[in-house]
N, C-alpha and C positions, 0 to 999 in steps of 0.2 A: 504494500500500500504506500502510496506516496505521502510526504509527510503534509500535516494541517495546513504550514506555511507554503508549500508548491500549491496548492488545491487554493488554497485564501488566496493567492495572487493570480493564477489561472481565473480563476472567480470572478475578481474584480478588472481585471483584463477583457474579461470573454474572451481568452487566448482558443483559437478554433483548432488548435493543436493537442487540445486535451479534452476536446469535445468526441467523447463516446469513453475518454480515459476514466474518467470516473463520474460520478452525478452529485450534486448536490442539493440536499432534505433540507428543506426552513420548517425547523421544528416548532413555532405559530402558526402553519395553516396545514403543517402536514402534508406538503407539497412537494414531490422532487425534481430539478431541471436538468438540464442540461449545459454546461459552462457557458455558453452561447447563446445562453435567456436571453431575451430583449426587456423581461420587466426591469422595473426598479430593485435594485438590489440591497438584500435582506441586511441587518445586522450581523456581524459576524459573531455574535454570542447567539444567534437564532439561526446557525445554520451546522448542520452535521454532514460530512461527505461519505459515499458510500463506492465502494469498490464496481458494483452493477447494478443495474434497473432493477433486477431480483432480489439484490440484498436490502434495496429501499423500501420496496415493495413488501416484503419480510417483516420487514418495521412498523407496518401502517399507513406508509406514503403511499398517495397517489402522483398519477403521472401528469407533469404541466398541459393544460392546454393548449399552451403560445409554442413551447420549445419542442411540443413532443417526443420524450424520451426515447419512445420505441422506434424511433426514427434516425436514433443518432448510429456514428458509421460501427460498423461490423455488426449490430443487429439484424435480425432478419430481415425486418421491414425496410431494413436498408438497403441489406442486399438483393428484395425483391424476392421474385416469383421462380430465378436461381437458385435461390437458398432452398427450397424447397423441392425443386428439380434433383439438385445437389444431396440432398437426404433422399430421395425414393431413389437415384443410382445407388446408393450403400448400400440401401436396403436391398435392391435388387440384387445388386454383388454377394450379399450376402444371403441370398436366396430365399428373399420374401414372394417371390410369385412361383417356387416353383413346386410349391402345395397348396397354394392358395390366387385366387385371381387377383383382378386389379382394382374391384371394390374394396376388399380387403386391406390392399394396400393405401388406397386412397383413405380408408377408414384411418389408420396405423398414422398418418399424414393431416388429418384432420379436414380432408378437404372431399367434393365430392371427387365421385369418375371419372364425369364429363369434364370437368376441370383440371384434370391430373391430365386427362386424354392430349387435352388441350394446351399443356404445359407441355407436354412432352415435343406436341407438333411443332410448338414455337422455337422450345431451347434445344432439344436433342432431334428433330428430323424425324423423327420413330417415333410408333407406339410405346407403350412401356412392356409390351410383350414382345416386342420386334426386338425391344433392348436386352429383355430377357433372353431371348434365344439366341442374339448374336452375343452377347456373354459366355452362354453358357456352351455354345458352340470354340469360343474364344479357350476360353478354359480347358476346354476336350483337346483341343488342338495343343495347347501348352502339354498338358499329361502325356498325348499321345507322343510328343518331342522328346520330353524329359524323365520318361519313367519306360517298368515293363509291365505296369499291370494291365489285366486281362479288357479286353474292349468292354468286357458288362461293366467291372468296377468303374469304369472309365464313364460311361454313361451312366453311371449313377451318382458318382462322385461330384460330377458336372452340371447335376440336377436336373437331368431328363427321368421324365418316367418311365421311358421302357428301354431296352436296347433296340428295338424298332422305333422306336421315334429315334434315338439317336441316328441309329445307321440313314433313315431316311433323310435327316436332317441334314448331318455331314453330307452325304453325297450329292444332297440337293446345291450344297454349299461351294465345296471342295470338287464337285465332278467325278469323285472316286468312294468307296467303303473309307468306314476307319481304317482297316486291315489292311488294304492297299495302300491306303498312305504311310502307314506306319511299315509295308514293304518296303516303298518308294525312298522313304527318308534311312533306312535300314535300321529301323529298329526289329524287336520280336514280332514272331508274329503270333501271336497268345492270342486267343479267342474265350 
């Protein structure tokens, strides 16, 4: 945490270089801002700073009107409809759809379908199932480079549901089976 006196001159500056670094609570209205308030500025026996909107929030404080807290940089609302894009890839990397659709996911995300749908068209090009399976096809392809396990573990591992959707996948993909590739590149050829 940066000390009273950084945050008390940042303050009275509205230096916009510490604006999202910390927030500051005026413990008379119970209010927390952003260094780059535009009101009138509080006493400095009536103000407490706080490391994040959450830890203010925590406390009792609500969020300024004027300065919008939830707005300052590296929050979501900052980073926009990214930042949320940016979370259902993890998720997906981390194999949120491939036991479960994309309601689900959008559930998980707070948002609807139709809007996930729609984020995805804008930031990534693809559905978020399109994402999913060129992932998970991604993945198959790394194992089947760098390992010898058998083509089923390989498509399971990778979060396909059967070794038939796999093989059809890849071959739709690649032009060839996994097994042929994994010839081709000379790896095993375990089945």
């Amino acid at each position: 945490m940066l000390a009273f006196e950084t945050c008390e001159a940042a303050r009275l500056s509205r230096d916009p270089s510490f604006d999202g670094v910390f927030f500051v609570g005026v413990t008379t209205s119970r209010i927390y801002c952003r260094t780059i308030c535009p009101v009138r500025q509080p006493l400095s026996k009536n103000v407490t700073y706080f490391q994040t909107a959450s830890a203010a929030e925590a406390q009792g404080y609500r969020p300024c009107l004027r300065c919008r807290p939830e707005a300052a940089p590296d929050s979501a609302a900052w980073k926009g409809t990214q930042a949320t894009v940016s979370r259902a890839l993890q998720l997906i990397a981390q194999g949120a759809l491939d036991e479960a659709g994309v309601k689900h996911l959008a559930d998980r995300l707070g948002i609807g379908e139709r809007h996930l749908s729609r984020l995805f068209a804008r930031h990534v090009g693809a559905s978020p199932m399109q994402t999913a399976r060129t992932m998970r096809l991604q993945r198959a392809k790394r194992l089947l480079d760098a390992c010898d396990l058998k083509i089923s573990e390989i498509a399971f591992q990778s979060g396909f549901g059967s070794v038939r959707q796999f093989n059809a996948s890849f071959s739709e993909k690649y032009r060839c089976s996994p097994s042929q590739y994994r010839r081709k590149r000379g790896g095993l050829s375990r089945r």
